[in-house]
C-alpha positions in Angstrom: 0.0 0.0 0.0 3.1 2.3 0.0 4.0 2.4 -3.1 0.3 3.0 -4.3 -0.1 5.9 -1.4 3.5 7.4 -2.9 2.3 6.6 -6.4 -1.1 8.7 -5.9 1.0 11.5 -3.7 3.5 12.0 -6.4 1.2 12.2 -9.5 -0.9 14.5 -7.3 1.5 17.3 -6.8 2.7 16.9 -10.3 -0.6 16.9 -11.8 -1.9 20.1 -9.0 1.3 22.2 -10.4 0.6 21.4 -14.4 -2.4 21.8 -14.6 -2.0 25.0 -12.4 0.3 26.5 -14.1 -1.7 26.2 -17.5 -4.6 27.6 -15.3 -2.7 30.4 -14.6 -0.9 31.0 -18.0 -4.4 30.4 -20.0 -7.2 31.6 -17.8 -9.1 35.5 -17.6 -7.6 37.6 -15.0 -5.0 35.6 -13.8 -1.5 37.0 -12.2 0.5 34.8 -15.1 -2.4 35.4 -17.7 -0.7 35.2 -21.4 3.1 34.3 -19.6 3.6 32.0 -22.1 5.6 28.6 -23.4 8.5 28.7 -21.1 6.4 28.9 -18.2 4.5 26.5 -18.7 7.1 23.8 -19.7 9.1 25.1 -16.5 6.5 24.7 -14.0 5.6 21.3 -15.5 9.4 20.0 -15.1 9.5 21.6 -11.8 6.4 19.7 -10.8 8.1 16.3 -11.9 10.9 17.7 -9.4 8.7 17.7 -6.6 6.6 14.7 -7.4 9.8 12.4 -7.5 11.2 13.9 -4.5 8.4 13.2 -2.4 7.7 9.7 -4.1 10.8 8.6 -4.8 12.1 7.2 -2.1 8.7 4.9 -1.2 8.1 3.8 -5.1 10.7 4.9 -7.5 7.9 7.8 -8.7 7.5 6.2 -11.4 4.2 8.8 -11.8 3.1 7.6 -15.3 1.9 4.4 -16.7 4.3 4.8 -19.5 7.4 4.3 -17.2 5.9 1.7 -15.9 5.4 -0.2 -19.3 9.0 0.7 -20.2 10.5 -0.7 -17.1 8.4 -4.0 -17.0 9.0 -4.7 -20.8 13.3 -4.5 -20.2 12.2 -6.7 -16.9 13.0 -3.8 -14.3 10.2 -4.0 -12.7 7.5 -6.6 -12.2 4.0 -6.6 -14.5 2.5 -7.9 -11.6 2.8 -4.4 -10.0 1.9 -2.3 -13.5 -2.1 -2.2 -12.8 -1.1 -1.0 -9.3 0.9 1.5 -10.1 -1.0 2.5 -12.9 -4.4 2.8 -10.9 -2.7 5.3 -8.3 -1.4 8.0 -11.2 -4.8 7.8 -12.4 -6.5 8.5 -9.7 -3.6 10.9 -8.1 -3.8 12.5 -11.5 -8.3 13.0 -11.2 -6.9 14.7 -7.4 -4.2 17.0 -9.2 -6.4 18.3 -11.2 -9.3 18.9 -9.1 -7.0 21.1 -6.7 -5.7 23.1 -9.7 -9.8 23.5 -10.7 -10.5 24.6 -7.1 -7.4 26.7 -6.6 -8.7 29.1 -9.6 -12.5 28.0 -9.9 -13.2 32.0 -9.9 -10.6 32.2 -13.5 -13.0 29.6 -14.9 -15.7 31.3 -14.4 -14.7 34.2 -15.8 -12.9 32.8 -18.7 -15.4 32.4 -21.8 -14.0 30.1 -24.1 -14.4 26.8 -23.0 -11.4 25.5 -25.0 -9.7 27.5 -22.8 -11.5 26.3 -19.9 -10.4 22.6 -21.1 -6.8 23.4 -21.4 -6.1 23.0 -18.3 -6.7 19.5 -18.1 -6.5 17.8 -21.2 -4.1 18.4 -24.2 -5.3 19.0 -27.7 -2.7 19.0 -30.8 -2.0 22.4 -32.5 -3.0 21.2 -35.9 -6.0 18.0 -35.8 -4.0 15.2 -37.7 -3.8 11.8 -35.8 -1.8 10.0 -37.6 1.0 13.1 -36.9 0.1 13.3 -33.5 0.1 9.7 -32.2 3.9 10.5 -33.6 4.5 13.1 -31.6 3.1 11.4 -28.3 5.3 8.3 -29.3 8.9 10.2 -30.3 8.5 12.4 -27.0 7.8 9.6 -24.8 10.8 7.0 -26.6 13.1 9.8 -25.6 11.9 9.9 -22.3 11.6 6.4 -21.6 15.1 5.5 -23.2 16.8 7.9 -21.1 15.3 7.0 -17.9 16.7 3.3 -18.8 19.6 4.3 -19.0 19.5 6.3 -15.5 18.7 3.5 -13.2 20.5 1.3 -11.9 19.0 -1.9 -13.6 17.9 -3.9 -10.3 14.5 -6.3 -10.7 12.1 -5.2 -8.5 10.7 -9.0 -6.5 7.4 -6.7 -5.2 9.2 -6.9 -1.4 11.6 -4.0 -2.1 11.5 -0.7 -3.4 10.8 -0.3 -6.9 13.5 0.8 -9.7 12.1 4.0 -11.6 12.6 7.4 -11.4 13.7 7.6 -7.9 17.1 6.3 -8.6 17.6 8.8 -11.4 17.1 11.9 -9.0 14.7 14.2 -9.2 16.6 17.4 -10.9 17.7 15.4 -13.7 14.5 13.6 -14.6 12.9 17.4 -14.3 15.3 18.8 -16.9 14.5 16.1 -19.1 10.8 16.8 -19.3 11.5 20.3 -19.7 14.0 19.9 -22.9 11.3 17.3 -23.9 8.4 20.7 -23.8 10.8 22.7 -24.9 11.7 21.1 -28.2 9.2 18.0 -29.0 5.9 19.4 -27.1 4.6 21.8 -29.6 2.6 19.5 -31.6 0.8 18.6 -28.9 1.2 19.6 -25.5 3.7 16.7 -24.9 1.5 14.8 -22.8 4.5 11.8 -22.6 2.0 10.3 -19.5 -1.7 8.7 -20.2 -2.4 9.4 -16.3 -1.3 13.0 -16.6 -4.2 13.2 -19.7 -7.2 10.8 -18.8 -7.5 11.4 -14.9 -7.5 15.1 -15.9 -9.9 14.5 -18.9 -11.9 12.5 -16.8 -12.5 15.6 -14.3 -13.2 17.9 -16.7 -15.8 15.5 -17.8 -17.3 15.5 -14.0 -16.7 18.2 -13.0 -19.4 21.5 -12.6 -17.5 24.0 -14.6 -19.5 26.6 -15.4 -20.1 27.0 -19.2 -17.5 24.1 -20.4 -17.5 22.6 -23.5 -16.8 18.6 -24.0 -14.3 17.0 -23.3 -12.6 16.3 -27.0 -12.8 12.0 -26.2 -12.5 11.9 -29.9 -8.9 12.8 -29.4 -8.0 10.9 -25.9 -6.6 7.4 -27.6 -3.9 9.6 -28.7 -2.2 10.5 -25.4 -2.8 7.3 -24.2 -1.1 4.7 -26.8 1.2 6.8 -28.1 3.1 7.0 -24.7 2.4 3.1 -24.4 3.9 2.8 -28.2 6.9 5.5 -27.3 7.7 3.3 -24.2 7.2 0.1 -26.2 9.7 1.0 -28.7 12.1 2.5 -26.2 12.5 -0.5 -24.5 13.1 -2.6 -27.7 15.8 0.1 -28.4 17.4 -0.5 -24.9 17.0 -4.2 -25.2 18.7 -4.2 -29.1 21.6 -1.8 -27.7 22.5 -4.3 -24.6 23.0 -6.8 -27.2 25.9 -4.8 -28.6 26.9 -3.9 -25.3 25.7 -0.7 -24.9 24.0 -1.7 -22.1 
């Protein structure tokens, strides 16, 4: 039950400051209103900081079903954990959110547009094409999926210790590496790199009583959920392939 509790903890607070900050950066009235790109890819890196640092040491902080995938595919971490893990980011990603909606409820209301109002909770590509955008979901994640395997220390995780994942990389380093991630693949799409971070978000915006919001753009969803599955699929092949040259 640790690991689940640290799981749901981590994604929280990561969740709580992205969706926040594109609250802030997005919605009427706001102190950050129109503040733009960089802000918004810093605060989300900063978030992973502090979701790793508080669930890293009880789970690994993994925080994102697509690290989980990658680990258990290169046999770092056991399937039998995956639906687990994967429940708690979910579910700690439904929480994040709904403190982010609370925190600036009054913006909402006084924001118009309701793709605006949705922003904050789902991502939605810059141009409509899905073919293009599962792409984009699957290159970001690959990168940062291959990366984290080759930041931990490769020890199998029997379900009586702690967990490998991003833990062991630290949490500065895995924070940078979302944020070059924004910076340069996240355009397309809004980098979502993490099915939690979009469906338990989508999922609240769905429930939630937000005053004059539109839908919720399920057309879209598969996208940000396989394509993070596929990116972490193929990184781990790629990891797998290299350690049979020795690059592992």
């Amino acid at each position: 039950m640790t690991t689940f509790v640290a799981e749901f903890v981590g994604t929280s607070l990561l969740i709580a400051m992205g969706s926040g900050v594109v609250a802030n950066v997005v919605l009427n009235k706001t102190k950050g209103f129109d503040s733009g790109w960089i802000v918004i890819t810093t605060a989300w890196a900063l978030g992973v900081f502090i979701g790793v640092v508080v669930a890293g040491p009880y789970s690994g902080a993994h925080l994102n079903p697509a690290v989980s995938v990658g680990l258990a595919l290169t046999g770092d971490f056991s399937w039998s954990m995956v639906p687990h893990y994967v429940l708690a980011q979910v579910l700690g990603a439904m929480f994040g959110s709904g403190i982010a909606w609370l925190v600036y409820k009054d913006h909402f209301d006084a924001t118009p547009d309701p793709g605006l109002k949705f922003a904050p909770f789902g991502t939605a590509p810059a141009i409509r094409n899905y073919g293009s955008n599962l792409v984009s979901e699957i290159v970001g994640t690959s990168v940062l999926i291959i990366v984290i395997l080759y930041s931990t220390d490769p020890v199998i995780n029997d379900g009586n210790n702690t967990p490998i994942g991003l833990g062991s990389l630290g949490a500065l380093p895995v924070a940078f590496l979302v944020w070059v991630i924004g910076l340069s693949l996240g355009g397309t799409t809004g980098y979502a790199i993490n099915p939690a971070r979009d469906l338990g978000p989508r999922i609240m915006h769905a429930i939630l009583p937000i005053k004059g919001k539109g839908g919720s753009d399920w057309a879209y969803s598969w996208v940000p959920i396989v394509g993070p599955i596929l990116g972490a699929s193929i990184a781990a092949g790629i990891y797998l392939l290299l350690g049979l040259w020795g690059m592992v």
